[in-house]
PAKOLPA-162289 format. One record per residue (C-alpha): x negated, y, z negated; residue in one letter. Coordinates in steps of 0.25 Angstrom, whole numbers, plus 5000, padded with zeros to 4 digits. Last residue first. Layout:
# PAKOLPA-162289
XYZA...
# end
This chain:
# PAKOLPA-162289
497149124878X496249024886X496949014901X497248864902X498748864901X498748974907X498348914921X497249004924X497449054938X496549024949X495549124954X495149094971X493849124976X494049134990X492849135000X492949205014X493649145028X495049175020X496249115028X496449005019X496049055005X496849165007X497849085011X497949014998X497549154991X498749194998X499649084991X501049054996X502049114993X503249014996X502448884995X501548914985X502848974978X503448834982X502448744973X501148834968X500648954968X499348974961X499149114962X497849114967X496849234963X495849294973X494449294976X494049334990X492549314991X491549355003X492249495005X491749575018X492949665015X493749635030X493549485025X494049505013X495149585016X495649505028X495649395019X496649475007X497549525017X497649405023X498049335011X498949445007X499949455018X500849555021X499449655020X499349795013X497949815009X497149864996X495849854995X494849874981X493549884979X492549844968X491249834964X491049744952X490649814939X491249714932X492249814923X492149894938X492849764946X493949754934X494349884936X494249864952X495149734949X496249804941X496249924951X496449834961X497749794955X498349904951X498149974961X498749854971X500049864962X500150034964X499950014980X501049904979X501950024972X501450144982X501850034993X503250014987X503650154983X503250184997X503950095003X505150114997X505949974998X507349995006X506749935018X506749795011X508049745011X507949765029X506849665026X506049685038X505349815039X505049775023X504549645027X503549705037X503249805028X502749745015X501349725015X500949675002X499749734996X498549674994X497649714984X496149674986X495049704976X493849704981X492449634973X490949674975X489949534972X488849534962X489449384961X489449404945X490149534944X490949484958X491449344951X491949424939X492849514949X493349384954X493749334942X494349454936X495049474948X495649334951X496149354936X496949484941X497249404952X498349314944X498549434933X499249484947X498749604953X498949574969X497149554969X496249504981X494749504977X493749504989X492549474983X491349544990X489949484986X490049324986X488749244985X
# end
């Protein structure tokens, strides 16, 4: 079935529990895992936003870089309990959804499995949802994870 999942992360509980599904999906596919971090790609508004060209870059990129530690490091730890392999990539793109297909493709991955938000109403709108376009622009399987409403999470 599927051997290399592609698992995309920004840290949040939300892909947390994307994770841990996917992760249990590898143990019992036999399947490997990567753990993909993308970090936003922030020169071309900061070139353009005369606001903006007081920012420290390199306080900023040894911050981001911090963040996507922390969150790949999670899935790896999580990887070894399983005894799933594991990698990780990190990339730089200003725009995630692309990012996250060019990666799965580049990695051979047959599965992507990422979290969805659940946006709905006019931050849909204004945001948008990259698993939304991930789903559109991907010629390879995406398992989405859903959220639990906490209404029916079991306490």
């Amino acid at each position: 079935m599927f051997k290399h999942l592609l698992i995309p992360t920004d840290g949040s509980e939300l892909s947390k529990e994307a994770v841990r599904s996917g992760i249990r999906l590898a143990h019992e596919l036999g399947a490997k895992v990567t753990a993909l971090y993308v970090m936003p790609d922030y020169n071309a508004l900061i070139y353009g936003a005369e606001a903006l060209l007081t920012i420290n870059a390199a306080e900023f990129d040894a911050h981001v870089q911090k963040y996507a530690d922390k969150a790949l490091h999670f899935v790896e730890h999580l990887a070894r309990e399983q005894n799933v392999p594991c990698a990780t990539v990190r990339t730089a793109s200003a725009s995630i959804y692309r990012a996250i297909v060019k990666q799965a493709q580049d990695l051979d991955c047959d599965l992507i499995c990422m979290a969805s938000h659940g946006r709905k109403g006019i931050s849909e709108l204004l945001l948008g949802s990259e698993t939304q376009k991930v789903l559109t622009h991907s010629s390879i399987h995406v398992l989405v994870h859903r959220a639990v409403p906490k209404e029916r999470k079991k306490t």
